[in-house]
C-alpha positions as CSV (number, residue, x, y, z in Angstrom):
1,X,8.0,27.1,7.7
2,X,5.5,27.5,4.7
3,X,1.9,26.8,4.4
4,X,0.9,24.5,1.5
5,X,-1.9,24.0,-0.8
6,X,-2.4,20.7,-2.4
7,X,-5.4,21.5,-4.5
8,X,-6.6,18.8,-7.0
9,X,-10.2,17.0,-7.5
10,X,-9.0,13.5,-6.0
11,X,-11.8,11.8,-7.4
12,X,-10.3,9.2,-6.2
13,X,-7.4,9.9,-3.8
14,X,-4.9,7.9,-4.6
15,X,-1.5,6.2,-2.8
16,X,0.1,8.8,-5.4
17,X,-2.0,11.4,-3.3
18,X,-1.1,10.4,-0.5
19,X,2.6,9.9,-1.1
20,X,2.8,13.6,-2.3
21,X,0.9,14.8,1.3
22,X,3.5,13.3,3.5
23,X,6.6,13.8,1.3
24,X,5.7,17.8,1.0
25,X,4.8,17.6,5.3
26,X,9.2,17.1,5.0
27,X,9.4,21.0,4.1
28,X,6.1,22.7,5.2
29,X,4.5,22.7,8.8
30,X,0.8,22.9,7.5
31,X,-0.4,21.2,3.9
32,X,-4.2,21.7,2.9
33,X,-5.7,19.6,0.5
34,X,-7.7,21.3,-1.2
35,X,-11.1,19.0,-2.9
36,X,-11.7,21.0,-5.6
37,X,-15.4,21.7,-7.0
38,X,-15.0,21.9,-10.9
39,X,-18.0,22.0,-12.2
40,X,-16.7,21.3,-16.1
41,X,-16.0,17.8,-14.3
42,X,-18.9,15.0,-13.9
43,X,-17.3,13.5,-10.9
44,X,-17.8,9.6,-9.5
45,X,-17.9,10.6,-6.3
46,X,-19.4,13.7,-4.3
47,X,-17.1,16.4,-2.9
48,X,-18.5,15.4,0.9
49,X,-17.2,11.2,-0.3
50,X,-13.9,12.8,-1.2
51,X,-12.9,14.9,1.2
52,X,-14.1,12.2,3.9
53,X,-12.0,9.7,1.6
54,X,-8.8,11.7,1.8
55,X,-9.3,12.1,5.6
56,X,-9.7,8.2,6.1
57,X,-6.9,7.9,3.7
58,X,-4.3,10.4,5.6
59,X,-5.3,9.7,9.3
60,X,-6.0,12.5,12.5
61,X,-2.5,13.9,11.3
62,X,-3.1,17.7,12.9
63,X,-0.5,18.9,9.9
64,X,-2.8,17.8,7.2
65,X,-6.0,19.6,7.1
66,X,-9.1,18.7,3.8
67,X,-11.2,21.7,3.0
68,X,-13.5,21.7,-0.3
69,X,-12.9,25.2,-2.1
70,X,-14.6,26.4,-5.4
71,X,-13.1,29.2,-7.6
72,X,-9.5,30.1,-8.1
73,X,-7.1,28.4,-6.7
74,X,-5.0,31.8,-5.5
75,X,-7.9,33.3,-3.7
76,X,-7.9,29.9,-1.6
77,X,-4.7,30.3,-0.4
78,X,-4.6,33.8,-0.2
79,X,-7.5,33.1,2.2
80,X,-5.7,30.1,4.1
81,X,-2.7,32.0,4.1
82,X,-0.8,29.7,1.9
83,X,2.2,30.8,0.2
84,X,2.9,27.2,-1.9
85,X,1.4,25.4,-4.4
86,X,1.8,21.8,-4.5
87,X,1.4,20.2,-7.9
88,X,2.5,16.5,-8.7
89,X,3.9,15.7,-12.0
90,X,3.8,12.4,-13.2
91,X,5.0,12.5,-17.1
92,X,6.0,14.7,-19.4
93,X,2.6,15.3,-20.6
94,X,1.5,16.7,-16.9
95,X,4.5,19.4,-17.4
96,X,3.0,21.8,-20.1
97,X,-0.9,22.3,-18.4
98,X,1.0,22.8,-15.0
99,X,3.8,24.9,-16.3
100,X,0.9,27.1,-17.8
101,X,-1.0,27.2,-14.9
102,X,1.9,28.2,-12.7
103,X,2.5,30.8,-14.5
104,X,-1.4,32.4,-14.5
105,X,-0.7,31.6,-10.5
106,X,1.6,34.0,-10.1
107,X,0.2,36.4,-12.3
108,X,-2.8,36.7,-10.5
109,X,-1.1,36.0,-7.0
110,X,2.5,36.4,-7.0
111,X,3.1,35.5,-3.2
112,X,1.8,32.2,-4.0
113,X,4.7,30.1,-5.3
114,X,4.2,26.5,-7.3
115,X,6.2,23.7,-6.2
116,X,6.4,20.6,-8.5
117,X,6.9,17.0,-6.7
118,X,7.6,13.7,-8.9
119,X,6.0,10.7,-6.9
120,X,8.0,8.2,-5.9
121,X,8.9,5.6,-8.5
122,X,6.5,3.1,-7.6
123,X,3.2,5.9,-7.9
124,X,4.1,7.1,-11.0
125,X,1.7,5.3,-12.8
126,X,-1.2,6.0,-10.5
127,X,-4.0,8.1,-11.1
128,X,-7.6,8.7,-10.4
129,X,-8.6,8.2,-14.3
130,X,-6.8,5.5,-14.4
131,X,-7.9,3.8,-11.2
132,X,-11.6,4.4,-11.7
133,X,-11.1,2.5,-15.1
134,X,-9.6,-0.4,-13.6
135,X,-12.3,-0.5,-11.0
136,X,-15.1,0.1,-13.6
137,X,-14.0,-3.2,-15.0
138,X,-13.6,-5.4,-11.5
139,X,-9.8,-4.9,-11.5
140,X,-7.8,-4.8,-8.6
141,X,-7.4,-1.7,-7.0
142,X,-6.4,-2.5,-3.9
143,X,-2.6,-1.7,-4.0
144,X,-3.3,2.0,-6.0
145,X,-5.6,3.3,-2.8
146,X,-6.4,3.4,0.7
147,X,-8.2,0.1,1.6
148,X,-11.3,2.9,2.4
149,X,-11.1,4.1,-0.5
150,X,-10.5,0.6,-2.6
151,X,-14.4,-0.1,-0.7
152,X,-15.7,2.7,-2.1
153,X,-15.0,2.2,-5.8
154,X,-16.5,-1.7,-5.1
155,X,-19.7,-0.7,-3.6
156,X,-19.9,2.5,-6.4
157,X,-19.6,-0.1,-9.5
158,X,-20.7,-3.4,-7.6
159,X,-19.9,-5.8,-4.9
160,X,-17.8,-7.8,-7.5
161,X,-15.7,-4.3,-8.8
162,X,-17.4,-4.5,-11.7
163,X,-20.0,-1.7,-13.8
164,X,-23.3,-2.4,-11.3
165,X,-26.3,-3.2,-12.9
């Protein structure tokens, strides 16, 4: 079976994240996250907090590995030896930016092959913009993300969840 790529900035992981991990682990025998380095991208937490994040989040699992990459997402898997592309779509509105960059995936690297998950019903509406808002504000994030990870946002934004001072 495959290799996998699941390449996204996971700033924070979320239990969407993490749902999409295990569910792709059903058809490939290795998955690499992949913490991407964007620099276009003002990011809440550091690349070194997120990958150790998504590693607290997943457990020792020996299928999933976290590497940080920076550049083009088909010379990382070309260099991992990956052959799929993991890519979660949530909405509608996730399809057309994905379907685009699928396509300039396998123009530049045509042995690397997109593969588009829908999380499970109860994730859709999870995301990393969306759960750093709700912390910003001192809502509860606890259900959306790895306890870990759920301590992270309150000490970045204060002990109370809120904006620190």
């Amino acid at each position: 079976m495959p290799i996998a790529v699941y390449a996204g900035s996971f700033d924070p992981v979320t239990r969407g994240h993490e749902d999409l991990m295990w569910r792709s682990l059903t058809f490939v025998d290795k998955l690499i996250v992949a913490v991407a380095i964007n620099s276009a991208k003002q990011p809440l937490f550091s690349i070194a907090e997120r990958v150790e994040m998504i590693r607290d989040s997943i457990g020792n699992d020996p299928r999933i590995e976290v590497r940080e990459f920076n550049g083009l997402l088909v010379d990382f898997a070309r260099d991992v030896g990956a052959t799929l592309s993991i890519r979660g779509l949530r909405a509608v509105a996730d399809f057309e930016y994905e379907y685009q960059m699928a396509l300039m995936n396998r123009h530049l690297n045509n042995d690397l092959e997109t593969v588009f998950m829908v999380p499970s019903i109860d994730r859709t509406y999870v995301s990393s913009s969306v759960v750093r808002e709700v912390a910003k504000y001192g809502g509860n994030t606890s259900g959306l993300v790895h306890p870990v990870v759920d301590a992270a946002l309150r000490k970045r934004f204060g002990t109370d969840g809120g904006v620190a001072p």
